[in-house]
N, C-alpha and C positions, 0 to 999 in steps of 0.2 A: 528453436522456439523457446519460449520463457512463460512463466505466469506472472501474473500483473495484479497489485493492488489496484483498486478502482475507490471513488470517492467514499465508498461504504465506510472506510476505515478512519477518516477523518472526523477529530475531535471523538471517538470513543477508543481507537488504540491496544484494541484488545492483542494481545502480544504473543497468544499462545501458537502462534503460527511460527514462532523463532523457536520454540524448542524441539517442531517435527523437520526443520530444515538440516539438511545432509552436509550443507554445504557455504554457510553463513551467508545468505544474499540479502539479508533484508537491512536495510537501511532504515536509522529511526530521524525523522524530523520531532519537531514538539507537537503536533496534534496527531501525526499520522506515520504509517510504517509504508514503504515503497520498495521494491524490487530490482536490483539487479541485474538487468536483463542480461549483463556479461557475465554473472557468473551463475546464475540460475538454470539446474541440470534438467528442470522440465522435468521432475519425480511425480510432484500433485501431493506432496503431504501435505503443503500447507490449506491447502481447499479444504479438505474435512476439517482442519482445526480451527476453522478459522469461525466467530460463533458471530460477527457482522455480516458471511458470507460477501467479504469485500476481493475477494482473487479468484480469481479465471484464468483458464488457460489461455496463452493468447489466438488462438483458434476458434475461441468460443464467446470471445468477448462480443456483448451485444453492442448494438451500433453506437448507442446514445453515451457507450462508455470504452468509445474509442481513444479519446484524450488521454486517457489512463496509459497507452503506450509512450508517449512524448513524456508524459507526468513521470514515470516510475526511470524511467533512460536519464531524463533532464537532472532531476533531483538526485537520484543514486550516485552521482559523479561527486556532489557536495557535501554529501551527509554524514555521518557516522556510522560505523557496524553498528547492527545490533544483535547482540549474540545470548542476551538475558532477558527472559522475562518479567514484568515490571508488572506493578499492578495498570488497570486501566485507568486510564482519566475519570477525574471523579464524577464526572456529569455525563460520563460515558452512556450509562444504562438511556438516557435522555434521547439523546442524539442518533439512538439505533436505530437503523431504517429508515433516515429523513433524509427525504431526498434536496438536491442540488446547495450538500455540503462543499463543493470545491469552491463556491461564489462568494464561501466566509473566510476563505482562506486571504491571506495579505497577495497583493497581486503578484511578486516575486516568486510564490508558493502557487499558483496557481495553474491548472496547464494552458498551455498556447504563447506562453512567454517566452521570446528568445532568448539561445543562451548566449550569455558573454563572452 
């Protein structure tokens, strides 16, 4: 099993979820962080650290934010580690809690896209 970024985390990027990981799984795109599902040991630090409350386990993920598994799988293959905390995006504070931030994303970034 794995835990899964979900759109919560796009365009505000809060990052402190990289520095309770055991085991470097999080992948940084430019608006958003996404998961590893191969290498993610299924701990849960990052759930508490996380202040978008954008990761779930994948157990618990609610239905409407089931794409988030294809999302964090699809995109983890492409992306960069990320192993450092950064500050958030500047308009981060903005965009907390809004919902159906995946629809802003560029459609290559978005889930349900196939891969190449």
């Amino acid at each position: 099993m794995t835990h899964v970024v979900t759109e919560q985390c796009v365009h505000c990027k809060f990052t402190e979820c990289i520095t309770y990981c055991p085991v470097a799984c999080f992948r940084e795109g430019g608006t958003f962080l996404v998961i590893d599902p191969e290498e993610c040991i299924d701990c849960g630090n990052c759930v508490e650290a996380c202040p978008a409350d954008a990761i779930y386990p994948e157990d618990e993920l609610p239905p409407e934010l089931m794409p988030a598994l294809e999302w964090n799988a699809r995109l983890s293959a492409g992306l960069p580690l990320a192993t450092t905390r950064v500050q958030p995006l500047p308009d981060g504070e903005k965009w907390l809690g809004m919902p159906g931030k995946w629809a802003s994303l560029p459609a290559e970034q978005a889930p349900g896209v196939p891969s190449r």
